[in-house]
C-alpha positions as a printed Julia matrix, in Angstrom:
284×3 Matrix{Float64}:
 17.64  -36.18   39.15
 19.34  -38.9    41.07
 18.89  -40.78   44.51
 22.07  -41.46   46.42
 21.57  -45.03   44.91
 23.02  -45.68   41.58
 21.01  -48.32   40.93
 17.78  -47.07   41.98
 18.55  -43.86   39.93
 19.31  -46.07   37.18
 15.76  -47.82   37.3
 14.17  -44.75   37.9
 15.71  -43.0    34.76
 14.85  -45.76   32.75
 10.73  -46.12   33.48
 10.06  -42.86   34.33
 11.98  -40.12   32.5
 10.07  -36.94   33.32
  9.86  -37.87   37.2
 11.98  -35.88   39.77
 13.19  -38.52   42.34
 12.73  -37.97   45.97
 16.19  -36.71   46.86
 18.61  -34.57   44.93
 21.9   -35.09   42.89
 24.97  -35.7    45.56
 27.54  -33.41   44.62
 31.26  -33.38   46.19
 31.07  -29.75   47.11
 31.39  -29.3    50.8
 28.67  -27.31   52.95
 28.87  -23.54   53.19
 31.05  -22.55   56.27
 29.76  -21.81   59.58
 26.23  -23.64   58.07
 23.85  -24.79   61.44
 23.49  -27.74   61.53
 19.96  -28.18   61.14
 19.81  -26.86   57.97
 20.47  -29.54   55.61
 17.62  -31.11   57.34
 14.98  -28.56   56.95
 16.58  -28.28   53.21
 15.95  -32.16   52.8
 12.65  -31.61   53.87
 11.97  -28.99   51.56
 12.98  -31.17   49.14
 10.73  -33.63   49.42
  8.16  -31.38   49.75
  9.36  -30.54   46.27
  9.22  -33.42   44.87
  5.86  -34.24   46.06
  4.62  -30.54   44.09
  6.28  -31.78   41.14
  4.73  -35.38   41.1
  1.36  -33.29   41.78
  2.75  -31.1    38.38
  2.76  -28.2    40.81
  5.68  -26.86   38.92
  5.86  -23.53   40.45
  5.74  -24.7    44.09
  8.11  -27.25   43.11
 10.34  -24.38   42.09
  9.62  -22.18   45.26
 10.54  -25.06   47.29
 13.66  -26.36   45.45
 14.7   -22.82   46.13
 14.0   -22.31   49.76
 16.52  -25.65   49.73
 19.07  -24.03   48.23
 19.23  -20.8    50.12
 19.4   -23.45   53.25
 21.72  -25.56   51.84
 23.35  -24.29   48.77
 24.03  -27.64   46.81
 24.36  -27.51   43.05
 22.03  -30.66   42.99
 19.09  -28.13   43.94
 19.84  -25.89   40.43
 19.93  -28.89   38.74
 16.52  -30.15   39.96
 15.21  -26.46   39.27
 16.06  -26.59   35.61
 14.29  -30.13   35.29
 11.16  -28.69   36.89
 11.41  -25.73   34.4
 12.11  -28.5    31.61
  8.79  -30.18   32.54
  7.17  -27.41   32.49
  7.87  -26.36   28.91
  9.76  -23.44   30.12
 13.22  -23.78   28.38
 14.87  -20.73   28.89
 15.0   -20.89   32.64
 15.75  -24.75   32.26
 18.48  -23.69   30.29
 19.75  -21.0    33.03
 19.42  -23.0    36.02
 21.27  -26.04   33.72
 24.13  -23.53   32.93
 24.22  -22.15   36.6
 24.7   -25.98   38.11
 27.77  -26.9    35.21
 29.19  -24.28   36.5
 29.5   -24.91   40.2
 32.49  -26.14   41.77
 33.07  -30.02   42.96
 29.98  -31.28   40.63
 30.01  -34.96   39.71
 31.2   -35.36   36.54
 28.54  -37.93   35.84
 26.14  -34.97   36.65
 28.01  -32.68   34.53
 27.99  -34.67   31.55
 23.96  -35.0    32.14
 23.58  -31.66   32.61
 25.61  -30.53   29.2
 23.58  -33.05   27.5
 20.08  -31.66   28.38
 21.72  -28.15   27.31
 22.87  -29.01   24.25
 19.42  -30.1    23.06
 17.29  -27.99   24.86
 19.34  -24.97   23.39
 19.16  -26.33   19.26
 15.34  -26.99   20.39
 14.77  -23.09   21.73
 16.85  -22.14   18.23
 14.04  -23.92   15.8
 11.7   -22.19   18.3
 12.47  -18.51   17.47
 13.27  -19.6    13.77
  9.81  -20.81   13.89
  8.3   -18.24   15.41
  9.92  -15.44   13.26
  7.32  -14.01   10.61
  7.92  -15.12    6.87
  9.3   -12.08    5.18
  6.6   -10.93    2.27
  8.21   -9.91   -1.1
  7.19   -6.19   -1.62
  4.16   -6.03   -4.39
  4.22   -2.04   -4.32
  4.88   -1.27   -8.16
  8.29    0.49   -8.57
  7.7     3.37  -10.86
 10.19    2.95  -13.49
 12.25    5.96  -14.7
 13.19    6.24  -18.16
 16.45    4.64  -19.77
 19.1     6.62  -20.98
 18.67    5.46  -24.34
 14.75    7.4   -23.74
 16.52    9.94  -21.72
 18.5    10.7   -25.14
 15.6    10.57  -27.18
 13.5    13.0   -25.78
 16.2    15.52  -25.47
 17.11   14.92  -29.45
 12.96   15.69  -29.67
 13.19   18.8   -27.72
 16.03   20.45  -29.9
 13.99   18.87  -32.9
 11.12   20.82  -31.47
 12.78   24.32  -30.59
 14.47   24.21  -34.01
 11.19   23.25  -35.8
  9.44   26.5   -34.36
 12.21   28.47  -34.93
 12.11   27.58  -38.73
  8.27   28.29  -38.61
  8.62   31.41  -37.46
 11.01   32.69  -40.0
  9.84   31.02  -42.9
  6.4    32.61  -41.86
  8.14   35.64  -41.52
  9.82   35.61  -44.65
  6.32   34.87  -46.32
  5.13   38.03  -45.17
  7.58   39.77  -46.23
  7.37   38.4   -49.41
  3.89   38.85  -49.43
  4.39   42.92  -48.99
  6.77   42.99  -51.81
  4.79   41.33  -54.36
  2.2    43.98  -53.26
  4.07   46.34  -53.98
  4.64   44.67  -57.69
  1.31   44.73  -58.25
  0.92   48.31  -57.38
  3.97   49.42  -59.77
  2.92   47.32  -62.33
 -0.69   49.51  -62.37
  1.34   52.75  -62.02
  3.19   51.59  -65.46
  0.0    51.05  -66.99
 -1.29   54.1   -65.98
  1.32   56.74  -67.12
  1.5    58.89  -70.01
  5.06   58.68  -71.07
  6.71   55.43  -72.34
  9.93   56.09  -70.47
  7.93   56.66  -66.73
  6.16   53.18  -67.84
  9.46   51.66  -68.87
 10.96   52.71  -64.97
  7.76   51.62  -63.19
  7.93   48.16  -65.0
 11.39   47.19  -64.16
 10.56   48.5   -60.27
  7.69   46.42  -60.39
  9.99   43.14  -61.91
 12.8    44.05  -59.16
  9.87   44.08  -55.99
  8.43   40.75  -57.65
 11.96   39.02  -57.8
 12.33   39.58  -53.94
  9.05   38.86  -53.0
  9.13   35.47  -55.25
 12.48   34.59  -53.83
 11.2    35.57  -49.95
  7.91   33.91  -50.76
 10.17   30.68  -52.07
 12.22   30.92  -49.16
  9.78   31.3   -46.7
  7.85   28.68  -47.42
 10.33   26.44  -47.42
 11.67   26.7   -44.34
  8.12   26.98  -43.15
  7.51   23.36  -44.54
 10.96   22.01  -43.01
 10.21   23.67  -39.58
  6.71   22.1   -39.82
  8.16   18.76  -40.4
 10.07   18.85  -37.64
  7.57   19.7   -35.62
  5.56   16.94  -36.39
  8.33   14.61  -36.54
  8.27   15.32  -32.45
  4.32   13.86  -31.78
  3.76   10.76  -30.97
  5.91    7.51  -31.07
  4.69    6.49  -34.79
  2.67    3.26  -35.17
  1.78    1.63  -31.96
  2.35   -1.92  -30.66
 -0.81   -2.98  -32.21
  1.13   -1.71  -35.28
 -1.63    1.02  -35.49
 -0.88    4.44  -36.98
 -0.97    7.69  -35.1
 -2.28   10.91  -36.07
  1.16   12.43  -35.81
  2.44    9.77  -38.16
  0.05   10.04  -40.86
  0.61   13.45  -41.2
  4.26   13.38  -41.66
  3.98   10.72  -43.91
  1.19   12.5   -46.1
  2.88   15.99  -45.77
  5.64   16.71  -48.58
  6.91   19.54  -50.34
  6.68   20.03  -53.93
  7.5    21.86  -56.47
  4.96   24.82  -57.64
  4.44   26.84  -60.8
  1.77   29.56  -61.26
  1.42   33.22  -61.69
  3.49   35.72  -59.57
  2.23   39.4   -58.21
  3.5    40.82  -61.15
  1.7    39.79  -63.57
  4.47   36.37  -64.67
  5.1    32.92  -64.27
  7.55   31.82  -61.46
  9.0    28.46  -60.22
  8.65   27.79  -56.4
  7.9    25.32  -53.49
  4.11   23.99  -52.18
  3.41   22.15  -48.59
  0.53   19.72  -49.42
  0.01   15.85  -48.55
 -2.94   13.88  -47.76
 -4.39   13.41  -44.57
């Protein structure tokens, strides 16, 4: 603020910065129409009174008074002395609203002005780092994100699955065939004792070559079977497990597929020969 003295403002400005001098800012606007006259008076009065509060660093009277002024005498100079009492007293926001309320009033020096513009400029870039300051740091998110599987995994379990279904449907119809197989020789064996039993070389002749036609199928069902048994098996296996480990350690799964092969068999039929055919063995 300003006494009607330049140079005493001047001097005032200079040693004391955060004083509010005894008489407000002299502005060129004219007094409100039909105004009594003794109210600039009582408003310079209430002024001082003012002034006095905010020497005392009785902000809030000093406010209360500056504003019983102004609704007496309605000079910008008053708004402008509000915001500087507001400014002292650490409240910027209203020292910025009283600041913006005087540049805007009509007939204001423009010495005034320019002060006035000046105290907003930096009191508005100071309330900015404020509230930057004040806003909480944002914390990176530590919940673990469950992870879903690739499409490249995605792909590989599916190819197990069909691996899977396939391998159980070989089981089951190599195990089936095996049974089968297993009646038939059966029922070699049992024509191949009839031949030996009967009386007449012709009735042994018929019973032997029954007994060699029931043997073929059951050695070629037995074959079968247990071939597709051992493939379906593999393929089963072939599904456990991911193999050796990251500690390069092997699995159950994976020893057994390694170990398990098939091979080929010879040994005695249910008819009484000699037959070729297929055996599931490894080592475990």
């Amino acid at each position: 603020m300003h006494r009607t003295n330049p140079l005493v403002s001047a001097l005032v400005a200079a040693l004391v910065a955060v004083t509010v001098v005894a008489a407000p800012l002299h502005a060129t606007a004219a007094p409100a129409e039909g105004a009594e006259a003794a109210a600039p008076e009582g408003a310079d009065a209430l002024s001082d009174a003012a002034v006095a509060a905010f020497k005392a660093r009785e902000y809030d009277k000093a406010v209360d008074l500056f504003q019983q002024a102004y609704s007496l005498d309605p000079q910008p100079n008053y708004l402008f002395n509000i915001g500087r009492v507001y400014e002292e007293k650490g409240d910027l926001e209203k020292a910025v609203a009283n600041y913006q309320e005087f540049v805007k009033q009509p007939g204001v020096d423009l010495e005034a002005r320019e002060n006035a513009t000046a105290r907003l400029k930096v009191l508005r870039q100071t309330l900015d780092q404020l509230r930057e300051d004040a806003e909480p740091e944002a914390k990176p998110d530590t919940t673990p994100v469950a992870e879903g599987p690739t499409p490249a995994e995605q792909a590989a379990a599916a190819k197990k699955r069909k691996m899977r279904i396939a391998g159980y449907s070989l089981l089951g119809v190599g195990g089936g065939a095996l049974v089968i197989g297993a009646v038939f020789g059966g029922l070699a064996v049992g024509k191949s004792n009839d031949a030996k039993d009967a009386a007449f070389v012709d009735d042994k002749l018929s019973l032997r070559q029954e007994a060699k036609g029931r043997a073929a199928v059951g050695d070629g069902l037995l074959i079968t079977g247990g071939v597709l048994a051992a493939a379906g098996l593999a393929l089963v296996l072939a599904t456990l497990g991911k193999g050796r480990g990251k500690a390069g350690t092997d699995t159950a799964a994976s020893r057994v597929r390694r170990g398990l092969a098939v091979r080929p068999a010879l040994g005695p039929t249910g008819a009484g020969r000699w037959g070729a055919g297929l055996s599931l063995g490894g080592s475990f």
